[in-house]
N, C-alpha and C positions, 0 to 999 in steps of 0.2 A: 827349349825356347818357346816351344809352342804352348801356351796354356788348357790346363791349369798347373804348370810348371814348379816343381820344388827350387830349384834351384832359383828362380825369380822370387818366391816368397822368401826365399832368406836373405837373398841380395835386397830387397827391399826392406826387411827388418835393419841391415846392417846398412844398408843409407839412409834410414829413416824414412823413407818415403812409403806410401800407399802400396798397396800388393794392387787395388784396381789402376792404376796410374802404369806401375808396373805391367800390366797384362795386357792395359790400350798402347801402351808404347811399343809391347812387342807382338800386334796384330799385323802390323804393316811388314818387320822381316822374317815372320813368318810364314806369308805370303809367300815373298819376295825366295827365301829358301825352297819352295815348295817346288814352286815352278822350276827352279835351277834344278832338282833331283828330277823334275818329269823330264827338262830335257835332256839331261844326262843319259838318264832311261833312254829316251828317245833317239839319241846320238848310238845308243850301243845295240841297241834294237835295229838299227840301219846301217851300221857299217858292221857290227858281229854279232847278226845274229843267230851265229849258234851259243852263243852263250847267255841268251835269255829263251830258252825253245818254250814253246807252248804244251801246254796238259797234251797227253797221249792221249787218241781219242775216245780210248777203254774208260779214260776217268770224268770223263765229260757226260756224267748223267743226268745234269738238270739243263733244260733249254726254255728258251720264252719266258712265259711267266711266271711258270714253274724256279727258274732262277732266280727273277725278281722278287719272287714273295721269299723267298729263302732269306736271299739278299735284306731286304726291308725287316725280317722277323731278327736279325741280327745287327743292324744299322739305328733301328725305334728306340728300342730300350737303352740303345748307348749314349743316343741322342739328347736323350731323357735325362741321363744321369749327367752329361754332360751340363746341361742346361741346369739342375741341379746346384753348381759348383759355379760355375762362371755365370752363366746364364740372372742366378742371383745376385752377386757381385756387382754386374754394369748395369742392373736395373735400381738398384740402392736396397733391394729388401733384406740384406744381410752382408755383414761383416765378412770378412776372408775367414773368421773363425770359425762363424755361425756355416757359411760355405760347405767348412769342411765335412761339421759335420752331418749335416744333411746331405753329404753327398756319402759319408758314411752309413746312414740311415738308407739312403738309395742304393747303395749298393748291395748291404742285409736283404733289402727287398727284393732286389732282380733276382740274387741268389734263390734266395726261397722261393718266388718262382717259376724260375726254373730246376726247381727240386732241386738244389746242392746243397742248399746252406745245411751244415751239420756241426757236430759240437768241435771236432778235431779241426776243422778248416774255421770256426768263429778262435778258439783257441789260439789257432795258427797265427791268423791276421792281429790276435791282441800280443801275444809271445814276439809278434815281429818288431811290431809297433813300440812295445817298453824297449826292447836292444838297440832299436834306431833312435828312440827319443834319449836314453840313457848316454847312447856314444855323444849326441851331437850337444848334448848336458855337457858331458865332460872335455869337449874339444872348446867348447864357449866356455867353460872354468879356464882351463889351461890357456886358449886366447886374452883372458881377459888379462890373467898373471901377467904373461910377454908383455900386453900392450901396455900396463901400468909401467912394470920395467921400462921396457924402451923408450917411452918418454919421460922415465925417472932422468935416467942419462941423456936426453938432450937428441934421442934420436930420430922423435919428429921436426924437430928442426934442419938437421940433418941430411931426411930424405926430401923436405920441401926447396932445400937450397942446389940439390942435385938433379929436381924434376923437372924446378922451374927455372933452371938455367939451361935445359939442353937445347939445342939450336932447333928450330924450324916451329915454333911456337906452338900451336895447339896439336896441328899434324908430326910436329917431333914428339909433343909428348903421347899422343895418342898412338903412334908407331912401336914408341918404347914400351909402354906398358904390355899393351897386345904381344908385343915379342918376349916381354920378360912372364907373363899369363901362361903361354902357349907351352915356354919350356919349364917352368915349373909347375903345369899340370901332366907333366909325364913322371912328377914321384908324387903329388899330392890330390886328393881328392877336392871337388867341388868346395864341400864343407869344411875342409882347411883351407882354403884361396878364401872363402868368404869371410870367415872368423880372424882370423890372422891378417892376410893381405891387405885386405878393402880398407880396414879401419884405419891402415895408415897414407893411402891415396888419395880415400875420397875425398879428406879436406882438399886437397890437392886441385884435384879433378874440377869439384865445383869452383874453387878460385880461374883457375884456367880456361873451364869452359862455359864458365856464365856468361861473357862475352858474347858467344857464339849463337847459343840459342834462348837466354834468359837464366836468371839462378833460377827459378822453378822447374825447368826440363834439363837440366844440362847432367843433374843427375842420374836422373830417368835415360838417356841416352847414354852413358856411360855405364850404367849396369846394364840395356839391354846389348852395348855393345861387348862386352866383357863375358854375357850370358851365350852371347852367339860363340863367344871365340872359346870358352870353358867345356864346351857341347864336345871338341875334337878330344876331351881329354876320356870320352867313353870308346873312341877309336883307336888310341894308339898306343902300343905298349911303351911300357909293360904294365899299366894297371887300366888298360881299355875293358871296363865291365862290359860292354856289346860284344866285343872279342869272345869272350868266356861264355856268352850267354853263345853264341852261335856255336862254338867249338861245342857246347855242349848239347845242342839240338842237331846240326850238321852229320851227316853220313859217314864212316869211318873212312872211306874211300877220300874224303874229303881233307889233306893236309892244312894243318896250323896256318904251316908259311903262304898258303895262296888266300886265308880267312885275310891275314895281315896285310899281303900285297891288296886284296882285294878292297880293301878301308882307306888305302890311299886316295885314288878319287875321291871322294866322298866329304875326306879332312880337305883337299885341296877346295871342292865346294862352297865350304865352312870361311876357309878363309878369305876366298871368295867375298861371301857375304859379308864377315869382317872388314873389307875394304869398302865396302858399299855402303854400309852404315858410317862408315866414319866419312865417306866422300858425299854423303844425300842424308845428312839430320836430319830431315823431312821426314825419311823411311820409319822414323822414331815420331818423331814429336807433332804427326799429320792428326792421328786424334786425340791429342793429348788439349785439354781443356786452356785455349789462350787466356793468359792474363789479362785482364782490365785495366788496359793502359789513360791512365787519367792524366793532364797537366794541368798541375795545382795552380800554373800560373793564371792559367785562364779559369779557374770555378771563382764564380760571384756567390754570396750568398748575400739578399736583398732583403732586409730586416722592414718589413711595413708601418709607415709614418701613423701614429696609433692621436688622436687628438685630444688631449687632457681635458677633462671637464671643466669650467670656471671656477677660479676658488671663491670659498665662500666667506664673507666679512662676519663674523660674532663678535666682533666692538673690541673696546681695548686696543686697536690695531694688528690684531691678532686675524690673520687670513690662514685656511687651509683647505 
């Protein structure tokens, strides 16, 4: 959710809309999440806290400023590259393209200065890059085949007469989708929800929720809402990639089953925030660029009365 977010750059290719629209849209439940994890923190910090203990004080070797310059010598440069990426973005000096790769290029750089950058790790990062660009190649071939199909046979018509009849108008369909998101990101990845999924809702979406906040945001709120609720499918098995990434950093001592119990808060959080967004469009659409709302009935345009010169007689009766 938090930018500079992959997952919002494709949900934004796949509504058509702006990757920067995108990213001012999901400023505000970004936020908005951020705070619900500190208090969370802060809830388990006071009622158990032995299960957040603090450093032993064997490990606690930097103090004062000594800390903070550590702190800052690791916080500047990310800052940096940050700004980079987004930073150009909401200024207008570059495309979500141009972004990227100058935050590529920043990245080269930090590397190198701080001595890593080498042939095996530049190798690495371009090795990763083709296998990820090549899958998401061929999941958008194989989506595009289904979507032609499926509306060869009649079956956008289908799911529009199924979505836009369910009972409770925008908050039933915004319930439905959320619920049918949620459980089918426990067998699919992000990049299959978006390729597949999207293309046959969004028309949807935007007829339904252009009402609500305008056809120009109604989109933008239903990817970053979608984007908030897609997040739990990195927590929950059985394809929660943070799962795996922890099981694989975590201490042997440390069982599967309490990583997994341990992600429930977290998802409940999440959904949390999914109901927020869907209850305060605001949280979305607060700095998103208002419309220019004109009525045509009242613009005058006043043509000035211009005074023709005298025409001139050259005989014959002939005036011009």
């Amino acid at each position: 959710l938090i930018p500079p977010s992959l997952v919002l750059v494709v949900l934004a290719d796949q509504l058509g809309k702006s990757v920067g629209d995108m990213y001012a849209g999901a400023i505000g439940p970004s936020i908005i999440q951020i705070a619900l994890f500190c208090i969370w923190v802060f809830i388990v910090s006071m009622i158990w806290p032995k299960d957040v203990p603090a450093l032993p004080p064997e490990a606690r070797t930097l103090h004062g400023w000594k800390l903070f310059a550590k702190a800052m010598r690791g916080i500047v440069p990310s800052m940096g590259l940050i700004f980079l990426v987004l930073g150009t973005i909401f200024v207008g000096l570059a495309t979500p393209t141009e972004a990227g790769a100058m935050g590529a290029v920043g990245s080269l750089a930090l590397a190198a200065f701080n001595r890593t950058l080498t042939r095996p790790l530049v190798y690495q990062g371009m090795a990763t890059t083709m296998r990820i660009t090549a899958m998401v190649v061929y999941i958008l071939i194989g989506a595009r085949v289904f979507s032609l199909v499926f509306q060869g046979v009649g079956g956008k018509e289908w799911i529009e007469h199924l979505l836009t009849g369910l009972p409770g108008g925008q908050v039933g369909f915004l319930i439905f989708v959320n619920i049918f998101v949620f459980v089918i990101a426990f067998f699919l990845d992000f990049f299959e929800i978006a390729f597949i999924i999207l293309p046959m809702i969004a028309p949807i979406a935007q007829k339904i929720l252009a009402p609500v906040v305008g056809p120009d945001a109604a989109l933008i709120w239903f990817g970053v809402m979608l984007c908030v609720n897609m997040q739990t499918s990195f927590l929950h098995p059985p394809f929660g990639f943070a799962l795996f990434y922890l099981r694989g950093v975590a201490p042997r001592e440390v069982k599967s089953s309490d990583i997994y119990w341990g992600a429930v808060p977290w998802i409940g959080l999440q959904l949390i925030m999914v109901a927020l967004v869907i209850a305060f469009p605001i949280t979305v659409t607060a700095l998103l660029d208002k419309p220019i709302d004109v009525d045509l009935s009242k613009v005058k345009i006043e043509v000035p009365q211009i005074e023709l010169p005298p025409m001139i007689d050259f005989g014959q009766g002939q005036k011009q």
